[in-house]
N, C-alpha and C positions, 0 to 999 in steps of 0.2 A: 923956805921949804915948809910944805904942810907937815904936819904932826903926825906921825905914822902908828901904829896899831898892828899886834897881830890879834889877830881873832881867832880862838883855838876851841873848837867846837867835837871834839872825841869823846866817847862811849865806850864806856866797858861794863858798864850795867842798862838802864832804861834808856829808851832812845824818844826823846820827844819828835812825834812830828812836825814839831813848828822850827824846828832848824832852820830846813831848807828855807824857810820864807822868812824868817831872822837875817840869816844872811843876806839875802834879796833886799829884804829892807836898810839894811844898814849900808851894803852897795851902795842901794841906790840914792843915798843920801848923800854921802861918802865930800862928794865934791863941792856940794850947798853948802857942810858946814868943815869946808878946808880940810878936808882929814884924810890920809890915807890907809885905807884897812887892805893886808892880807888876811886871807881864810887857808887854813888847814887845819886838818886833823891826824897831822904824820908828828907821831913825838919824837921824831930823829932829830929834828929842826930845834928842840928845848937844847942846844949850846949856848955857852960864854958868847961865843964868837957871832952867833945870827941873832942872840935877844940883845946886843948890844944896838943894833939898827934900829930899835923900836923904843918911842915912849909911851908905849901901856900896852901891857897882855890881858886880853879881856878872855874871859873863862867864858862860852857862852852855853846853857845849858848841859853841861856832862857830868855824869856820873859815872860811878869807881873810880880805879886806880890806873887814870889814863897818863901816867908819867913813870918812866923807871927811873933807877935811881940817878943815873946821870943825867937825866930830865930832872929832877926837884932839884937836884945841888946845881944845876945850872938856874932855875927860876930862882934858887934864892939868894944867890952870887946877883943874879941880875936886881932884884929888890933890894941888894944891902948897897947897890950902887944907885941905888934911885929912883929905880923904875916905878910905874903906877901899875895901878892893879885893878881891875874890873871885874866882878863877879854877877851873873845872869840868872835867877832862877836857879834851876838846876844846878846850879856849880858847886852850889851846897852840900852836894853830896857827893862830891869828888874827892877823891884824895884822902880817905879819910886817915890813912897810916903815916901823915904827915900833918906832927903840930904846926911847925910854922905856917902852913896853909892855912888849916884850920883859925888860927889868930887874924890871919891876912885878911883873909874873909869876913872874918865878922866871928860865926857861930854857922855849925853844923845843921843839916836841915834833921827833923826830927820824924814829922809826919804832916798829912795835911786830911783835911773833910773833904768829901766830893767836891768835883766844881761845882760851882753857882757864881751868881752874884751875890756880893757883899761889897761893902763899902771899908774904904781904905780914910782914914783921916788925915792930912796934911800938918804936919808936927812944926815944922819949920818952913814958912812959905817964900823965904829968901835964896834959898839956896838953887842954883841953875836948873837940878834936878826934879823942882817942885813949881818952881814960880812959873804964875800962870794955870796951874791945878785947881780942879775945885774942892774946894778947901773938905768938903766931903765924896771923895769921888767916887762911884760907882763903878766897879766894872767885874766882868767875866773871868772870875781864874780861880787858881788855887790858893789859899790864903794857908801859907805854912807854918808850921810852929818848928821852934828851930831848940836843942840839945843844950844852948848855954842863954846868955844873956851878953847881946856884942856892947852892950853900953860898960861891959866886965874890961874889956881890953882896947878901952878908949873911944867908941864908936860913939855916934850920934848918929840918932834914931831922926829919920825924917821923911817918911809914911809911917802909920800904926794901924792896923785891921782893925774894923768893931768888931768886937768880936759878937755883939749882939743883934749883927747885919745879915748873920750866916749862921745855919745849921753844921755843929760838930760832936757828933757821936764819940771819937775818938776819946782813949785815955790819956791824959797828957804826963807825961814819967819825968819833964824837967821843967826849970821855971828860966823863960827865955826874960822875966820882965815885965812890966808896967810903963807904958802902955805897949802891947803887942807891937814889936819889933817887924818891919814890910822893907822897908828901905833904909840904909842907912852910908853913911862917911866916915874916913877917918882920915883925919889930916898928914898921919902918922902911920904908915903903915905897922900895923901890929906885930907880922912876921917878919921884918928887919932883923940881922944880931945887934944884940949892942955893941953899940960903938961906930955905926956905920952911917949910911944917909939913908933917911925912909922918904919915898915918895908917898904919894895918896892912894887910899884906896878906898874903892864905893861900890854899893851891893845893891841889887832890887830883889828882891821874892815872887815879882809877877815877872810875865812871863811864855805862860803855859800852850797857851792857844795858838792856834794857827791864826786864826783873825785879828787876836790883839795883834800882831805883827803889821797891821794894814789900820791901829788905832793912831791916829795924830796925836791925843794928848801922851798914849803910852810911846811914842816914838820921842814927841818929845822927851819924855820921863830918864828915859835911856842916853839918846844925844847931850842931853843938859850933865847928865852924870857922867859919860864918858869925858865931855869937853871939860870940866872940872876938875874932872882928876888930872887932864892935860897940862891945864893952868897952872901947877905944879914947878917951883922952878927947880925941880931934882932932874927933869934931863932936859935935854937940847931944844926940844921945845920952844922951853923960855928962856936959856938957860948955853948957849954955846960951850962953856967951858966944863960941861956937864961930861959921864964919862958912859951915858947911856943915851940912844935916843937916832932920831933921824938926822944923820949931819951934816951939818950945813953945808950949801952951796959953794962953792970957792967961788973967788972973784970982787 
């Protein structure tokens, strides 16, 4: 059985336009790289009983407080049994009334400089998510600065913005880190309880545009980091005897 996925793309503050075509692209890729994605944005579906079908909830672009409360105690029932976790751009500023989130992710988005081009630098060029990258890459988005520093709660940083690439007027109010934090991993997810099983979680900062959605290398960037976090042998995955995840075939 392929590797299954929800993709939970809801708004309760800004609404990117490049959803619709996020989704499109990650469709459409869907079966090239063995995966199965559902999309919705109905938080009724955040149960025990339906996140157990999936191994990894990918957060794709949303903002506020798209989960109540039996939505978060169901995502984090679902992550202390292993699930993986995928965070998009925007997801950063989702949830903010939920630590465990907040840890799982990485670090809170803070603020960003207009779009432009800036260049993103390749920190680790081994990892699925990178390899292959130009090791200075160029592209069109928003280069965020984020509220903490996710290297704080285990993370590994694997893009870093120059920050000398791009124009930022902004005041920065907190220090997310050296070198600027764009992408990163955690083998471990950070918002797990203790004492439980953590699957992976992995974050990108780009994102933004309707076009990047239709960039190769940024398709790659994303497939490489979703498939990663898959490779995880915390659900069924890889993983049968696992107590989260798409279950196997009988027979």
């Amino acid at each position: 059985m392929p590797a299954r996925a929800l993709v939970y793309s809801a708004t309760a503050g800004y609404r990117h336009d490049s959803i619709e075509a996020s989704i499109d692209a990650l469709r459409s890729r869907a079966s090239s790289a063995d995966l199965e994605f559902d999309f919705t944005e109905d938080k009724s579906l955040f149960t025990d009983e339906h996140l157990a079908k999936y191994d990894a909830i990918v957060f794709l672009n949303n903002s506020g407080i798209v989960l109540d409360d039996t939505g978060k105690a169901a995502l984090q029932n679902y992550l202390n049994l292993g699930g993986n976790f995928v965070g998009i751009h925007c997801a950063a500023d989702a949830l903010r009334d939920t630590p465990f989130f907040g840890k799982q992710i990485g670090a809170y988005f803070d603020y960003h400089p207009p779009l432009q081009e800036s260049v993103v630098d390749v920190v680790d060029n081994l990892h699925p998510s990178t390899a292959g990258l130009p090791a200075r890459w160029r592209v069109l988005d928003e280069m965020y600065s984020f509220q903490s520093d996710p290297r704080a709660v285990g993370a590994k940083v694997l893009l870093a913005a120059d920050e000398s690439s791009y124009s930022d007027p902004g005041k920065r109010m907190f220090d997310h880190g050296r070198p600027h934090p764009t992408a990163w991993c955690q083998e471990r997810g950070a918002g797990v309880q203790q004492g439980c099983v953590a699957g992976r979680s992995w974050y990108t900062g780009l994102g933004h545009t309707v076009e990047i959605w239709s960039d190769e290398l940024f398709l790659r960037h994303v497939l490489g980091g979703i498939m990663w976090a898959l490779a995880c042998k915390a659900t069924r995955a890889c993983n049968k005897e696992s107590k989260v995840g798409n279950p196997p075939t009988e027979g």
